[in-house]
Biopython code that builds the backbone (N, CA, C, O; Angstrom):
import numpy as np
from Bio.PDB.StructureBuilder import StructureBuilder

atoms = [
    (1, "UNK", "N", (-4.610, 22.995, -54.128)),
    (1, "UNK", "CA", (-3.512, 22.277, -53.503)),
    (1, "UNK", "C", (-3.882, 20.805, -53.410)),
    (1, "UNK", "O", (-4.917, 20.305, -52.969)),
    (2, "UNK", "N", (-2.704, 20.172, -53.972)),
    (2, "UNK", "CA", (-3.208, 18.629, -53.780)),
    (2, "UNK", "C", (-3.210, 17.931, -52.255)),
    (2, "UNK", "O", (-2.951, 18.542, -51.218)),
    (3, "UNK", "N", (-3.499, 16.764, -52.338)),
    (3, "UNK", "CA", (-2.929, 16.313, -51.333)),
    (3, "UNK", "C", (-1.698, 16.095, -51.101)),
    (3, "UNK", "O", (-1.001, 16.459, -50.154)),
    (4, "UNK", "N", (-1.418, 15.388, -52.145)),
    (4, "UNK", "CA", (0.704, 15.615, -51.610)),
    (4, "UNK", "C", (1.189, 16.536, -51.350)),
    (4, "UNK", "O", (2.185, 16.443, -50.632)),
    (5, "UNK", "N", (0.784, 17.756, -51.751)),
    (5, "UNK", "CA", (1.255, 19.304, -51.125)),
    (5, "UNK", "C", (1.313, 19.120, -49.517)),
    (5, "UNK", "O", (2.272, 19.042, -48.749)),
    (6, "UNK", "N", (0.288, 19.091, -49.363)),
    (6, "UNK", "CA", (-0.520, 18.957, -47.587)),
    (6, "UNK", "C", (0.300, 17.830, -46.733)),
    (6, "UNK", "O", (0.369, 17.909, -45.507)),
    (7, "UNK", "N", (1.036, 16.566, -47.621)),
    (7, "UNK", "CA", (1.959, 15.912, -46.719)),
    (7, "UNK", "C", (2.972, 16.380, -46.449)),
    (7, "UNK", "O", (3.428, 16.507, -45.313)),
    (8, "UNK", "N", (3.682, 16.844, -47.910)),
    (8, "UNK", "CA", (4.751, 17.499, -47.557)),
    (8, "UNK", "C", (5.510, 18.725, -46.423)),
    (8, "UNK", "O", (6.671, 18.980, -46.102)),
    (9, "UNK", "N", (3.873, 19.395, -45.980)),
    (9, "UNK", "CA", (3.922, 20.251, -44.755)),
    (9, "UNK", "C", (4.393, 19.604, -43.593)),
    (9, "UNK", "O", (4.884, 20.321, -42.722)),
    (10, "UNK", "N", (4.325, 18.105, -43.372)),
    (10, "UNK", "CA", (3.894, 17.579, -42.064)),
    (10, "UNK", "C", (5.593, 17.491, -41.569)),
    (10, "UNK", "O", (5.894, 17.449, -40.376)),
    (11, "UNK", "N", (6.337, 17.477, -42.366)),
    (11, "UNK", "CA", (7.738, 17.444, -42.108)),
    (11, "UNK", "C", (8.444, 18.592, -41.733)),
    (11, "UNK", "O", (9.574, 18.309, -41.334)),
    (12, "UNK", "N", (8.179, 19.795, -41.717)),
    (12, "UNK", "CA", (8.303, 21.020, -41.012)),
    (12, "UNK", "C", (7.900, 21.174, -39.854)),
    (12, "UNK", "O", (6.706, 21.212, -39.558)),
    (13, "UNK", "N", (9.203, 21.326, -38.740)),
    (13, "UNK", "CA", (9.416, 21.367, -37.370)),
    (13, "UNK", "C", (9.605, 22.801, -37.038)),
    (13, "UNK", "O", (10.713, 23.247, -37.338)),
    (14, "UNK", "N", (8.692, 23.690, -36.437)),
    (14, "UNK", "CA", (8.789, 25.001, -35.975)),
    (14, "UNK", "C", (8.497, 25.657, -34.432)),
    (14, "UNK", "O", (7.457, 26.281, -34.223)),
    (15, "UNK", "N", (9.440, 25.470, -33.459)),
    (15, "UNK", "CA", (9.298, 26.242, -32.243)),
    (15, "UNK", "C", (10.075, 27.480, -32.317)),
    (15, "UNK", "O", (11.233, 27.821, -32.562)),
    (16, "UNK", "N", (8.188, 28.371, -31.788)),
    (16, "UNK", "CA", (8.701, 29.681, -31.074)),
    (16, "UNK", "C", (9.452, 29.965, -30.324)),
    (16, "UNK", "O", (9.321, 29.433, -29.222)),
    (17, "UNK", "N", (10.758, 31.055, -30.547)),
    (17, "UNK", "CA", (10.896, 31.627, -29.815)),
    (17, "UNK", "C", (10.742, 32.982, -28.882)),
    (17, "UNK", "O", (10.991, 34.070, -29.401)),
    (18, "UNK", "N", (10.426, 32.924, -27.826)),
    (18, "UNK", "CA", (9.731, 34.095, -27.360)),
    (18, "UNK", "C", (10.418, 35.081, -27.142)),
    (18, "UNK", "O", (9.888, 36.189, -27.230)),
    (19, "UNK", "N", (11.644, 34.971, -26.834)),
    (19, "UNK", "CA", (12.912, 36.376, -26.824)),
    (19, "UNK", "C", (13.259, 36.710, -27.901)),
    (19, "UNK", "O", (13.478, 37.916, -28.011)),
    (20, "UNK", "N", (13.438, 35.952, -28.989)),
    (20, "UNK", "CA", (13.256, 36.731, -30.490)),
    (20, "UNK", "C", (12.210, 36.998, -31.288)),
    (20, "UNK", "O", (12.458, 37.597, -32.335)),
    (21, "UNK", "N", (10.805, 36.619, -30.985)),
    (21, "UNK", "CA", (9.709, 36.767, -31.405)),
    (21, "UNK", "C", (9.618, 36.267, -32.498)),
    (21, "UNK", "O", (9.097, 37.010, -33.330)),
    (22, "UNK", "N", (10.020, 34.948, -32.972)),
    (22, "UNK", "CA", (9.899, 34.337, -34.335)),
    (22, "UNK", "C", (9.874, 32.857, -34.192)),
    (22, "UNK", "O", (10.229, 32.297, -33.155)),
    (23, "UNK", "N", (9.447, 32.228, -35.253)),
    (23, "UNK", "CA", (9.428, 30.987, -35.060)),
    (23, "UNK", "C", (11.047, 30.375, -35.596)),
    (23, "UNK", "O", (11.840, 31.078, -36.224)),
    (24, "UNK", "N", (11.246, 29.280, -35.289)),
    (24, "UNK", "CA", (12.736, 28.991, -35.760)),
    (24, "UNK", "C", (12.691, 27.284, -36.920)),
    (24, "UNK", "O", (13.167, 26.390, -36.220)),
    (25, "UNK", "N", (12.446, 26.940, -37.773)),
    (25, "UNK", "CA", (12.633, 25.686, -38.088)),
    (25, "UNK", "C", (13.748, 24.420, -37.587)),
    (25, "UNK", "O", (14.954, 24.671, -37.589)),
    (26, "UNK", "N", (13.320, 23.270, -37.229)),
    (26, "UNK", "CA", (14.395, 22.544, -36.550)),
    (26, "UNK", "C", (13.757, 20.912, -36.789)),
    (26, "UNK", "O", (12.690, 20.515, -37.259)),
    (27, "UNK", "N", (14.514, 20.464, -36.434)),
    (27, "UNK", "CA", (14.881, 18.607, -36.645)),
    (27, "UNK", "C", (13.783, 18.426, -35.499)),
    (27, "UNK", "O", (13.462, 18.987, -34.452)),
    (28, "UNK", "N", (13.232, 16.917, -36.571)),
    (28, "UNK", "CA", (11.779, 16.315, -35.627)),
    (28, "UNK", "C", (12.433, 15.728, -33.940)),
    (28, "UNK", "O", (11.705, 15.419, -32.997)),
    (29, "UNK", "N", (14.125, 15.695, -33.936)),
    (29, "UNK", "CA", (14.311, 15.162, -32.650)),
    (29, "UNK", "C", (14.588, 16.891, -31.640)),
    (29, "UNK", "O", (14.246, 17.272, -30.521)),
    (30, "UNK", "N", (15.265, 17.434, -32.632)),
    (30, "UNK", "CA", (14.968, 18.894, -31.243)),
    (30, "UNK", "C", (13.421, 19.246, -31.266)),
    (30, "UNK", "O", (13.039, 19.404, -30.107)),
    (31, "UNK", "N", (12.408, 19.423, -32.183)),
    (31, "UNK", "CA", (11.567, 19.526, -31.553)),
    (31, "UNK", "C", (10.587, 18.752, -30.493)),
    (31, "UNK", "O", (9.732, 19.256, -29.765)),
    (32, "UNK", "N", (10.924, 17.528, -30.610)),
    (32, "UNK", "CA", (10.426, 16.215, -30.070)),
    (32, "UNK", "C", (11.088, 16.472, -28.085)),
    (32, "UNK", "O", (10.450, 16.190, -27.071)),
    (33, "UNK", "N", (12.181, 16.936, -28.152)),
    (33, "UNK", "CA", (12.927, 16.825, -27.123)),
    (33, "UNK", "C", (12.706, 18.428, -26.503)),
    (33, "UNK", "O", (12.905, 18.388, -25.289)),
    (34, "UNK", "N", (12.398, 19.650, -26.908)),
    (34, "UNK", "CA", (11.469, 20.743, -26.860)),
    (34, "UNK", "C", (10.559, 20.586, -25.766)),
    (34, "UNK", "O", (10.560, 20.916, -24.580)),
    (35, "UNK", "N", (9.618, 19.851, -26.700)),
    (35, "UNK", "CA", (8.095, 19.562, -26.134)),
    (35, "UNK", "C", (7.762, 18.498, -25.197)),
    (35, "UNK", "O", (6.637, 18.326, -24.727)),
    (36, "UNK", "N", (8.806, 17.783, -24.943)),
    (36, "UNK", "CA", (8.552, 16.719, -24.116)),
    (36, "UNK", "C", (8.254, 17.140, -23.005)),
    (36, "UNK", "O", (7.093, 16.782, -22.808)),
    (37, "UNK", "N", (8.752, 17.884, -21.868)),
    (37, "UNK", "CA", (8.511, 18.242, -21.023)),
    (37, "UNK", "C", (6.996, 19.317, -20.528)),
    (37, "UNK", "O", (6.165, 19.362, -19.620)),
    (38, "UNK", "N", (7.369, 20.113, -21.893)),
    (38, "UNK", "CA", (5.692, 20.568, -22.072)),
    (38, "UNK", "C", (4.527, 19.899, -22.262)),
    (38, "UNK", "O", (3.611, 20.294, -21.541)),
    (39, "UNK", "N", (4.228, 18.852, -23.135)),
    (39, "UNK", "CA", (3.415, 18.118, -23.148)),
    (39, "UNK", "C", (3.386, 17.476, -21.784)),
    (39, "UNK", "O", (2.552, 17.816, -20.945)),
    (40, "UNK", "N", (4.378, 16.464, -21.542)),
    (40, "UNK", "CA", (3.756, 15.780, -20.137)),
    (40, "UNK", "C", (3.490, 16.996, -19.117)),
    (40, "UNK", "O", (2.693, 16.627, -18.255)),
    (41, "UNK", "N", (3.768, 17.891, -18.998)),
    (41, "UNK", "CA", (2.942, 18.947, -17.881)),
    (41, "UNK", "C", (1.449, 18.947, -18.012)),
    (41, "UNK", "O", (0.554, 18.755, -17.188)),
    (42, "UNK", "N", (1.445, 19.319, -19.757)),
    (42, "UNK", "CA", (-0.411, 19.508, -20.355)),
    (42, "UNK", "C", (-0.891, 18.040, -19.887)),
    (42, "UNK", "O", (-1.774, 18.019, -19.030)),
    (43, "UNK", "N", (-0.566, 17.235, -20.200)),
    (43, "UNK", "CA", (-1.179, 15.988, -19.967)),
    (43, "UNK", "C", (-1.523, 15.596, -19.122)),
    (43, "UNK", "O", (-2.696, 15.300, -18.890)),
    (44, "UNK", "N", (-0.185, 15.424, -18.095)),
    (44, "UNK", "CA", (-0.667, 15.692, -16.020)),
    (44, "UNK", "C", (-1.713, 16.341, -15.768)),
    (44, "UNK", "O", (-2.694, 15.761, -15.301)),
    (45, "UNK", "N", (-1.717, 17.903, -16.071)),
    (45, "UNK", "CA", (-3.094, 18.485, -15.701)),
    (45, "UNK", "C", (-4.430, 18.055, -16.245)),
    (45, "UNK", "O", (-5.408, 17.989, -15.500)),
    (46, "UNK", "N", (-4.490, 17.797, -17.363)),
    (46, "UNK", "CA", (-5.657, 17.650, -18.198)),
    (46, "UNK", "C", (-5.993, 16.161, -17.360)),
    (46, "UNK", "O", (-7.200, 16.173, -17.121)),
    (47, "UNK", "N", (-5.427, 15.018, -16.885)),
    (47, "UNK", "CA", (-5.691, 13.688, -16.217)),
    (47, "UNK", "C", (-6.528, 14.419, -14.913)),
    (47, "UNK", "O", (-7.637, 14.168, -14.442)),
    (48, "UNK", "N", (-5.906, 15.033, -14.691)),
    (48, "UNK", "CA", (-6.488, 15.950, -13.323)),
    (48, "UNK", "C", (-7.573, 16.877, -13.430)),
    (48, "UNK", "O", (-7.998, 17.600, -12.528)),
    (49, "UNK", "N", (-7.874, 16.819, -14.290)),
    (49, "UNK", "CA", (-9.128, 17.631, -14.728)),
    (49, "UNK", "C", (-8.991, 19.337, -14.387)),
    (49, "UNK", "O", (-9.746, 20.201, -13.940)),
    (50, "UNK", "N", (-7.874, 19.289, -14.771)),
    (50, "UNK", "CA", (-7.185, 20.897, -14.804)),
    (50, "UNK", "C", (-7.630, 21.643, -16.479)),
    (50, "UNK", "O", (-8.125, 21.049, -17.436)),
    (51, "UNK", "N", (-7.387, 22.572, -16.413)),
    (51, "UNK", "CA", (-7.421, 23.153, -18.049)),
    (51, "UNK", "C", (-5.773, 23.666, -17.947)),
    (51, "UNK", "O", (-5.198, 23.922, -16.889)),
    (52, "UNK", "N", (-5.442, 23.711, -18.703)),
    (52, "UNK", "CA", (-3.884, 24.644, -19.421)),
    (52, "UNK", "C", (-4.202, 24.741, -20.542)),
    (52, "UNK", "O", (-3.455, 25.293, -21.350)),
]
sb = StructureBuilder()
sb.init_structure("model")
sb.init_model(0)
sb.init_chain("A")
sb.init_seg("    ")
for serial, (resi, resn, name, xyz) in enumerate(atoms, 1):
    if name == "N":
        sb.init_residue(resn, " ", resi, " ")
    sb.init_atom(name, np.array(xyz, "f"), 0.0, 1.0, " ", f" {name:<3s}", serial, name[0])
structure = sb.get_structure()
């Protein structure tokens, strides 16, 4: 596999869903808007010297 193969991955947006048990493909702004809230939770804790 080249390297351009390996970029071309980076553009594939995939959140789980857990009530259907599959992953779903989606746009870098729904996943962006997804995770926002998750990340700043991880982040809060981890400043705090929490683990998640």
């Amino acid at each position: 596999m080249s390297n351009h193969d390996n970029q071309d991955q980076t553009n594939e947006r995939k959140i789980y869903l857990k009530d259907l048990h599959q992953w779903v493909q989606v746009s870098k702004t729904d996943y962006d808007n997804y995770y926002r809230d998750i990340n700043a939770y991880r982040r809060r804790q981890q400043e705090h010297g929490r683990c998640v």
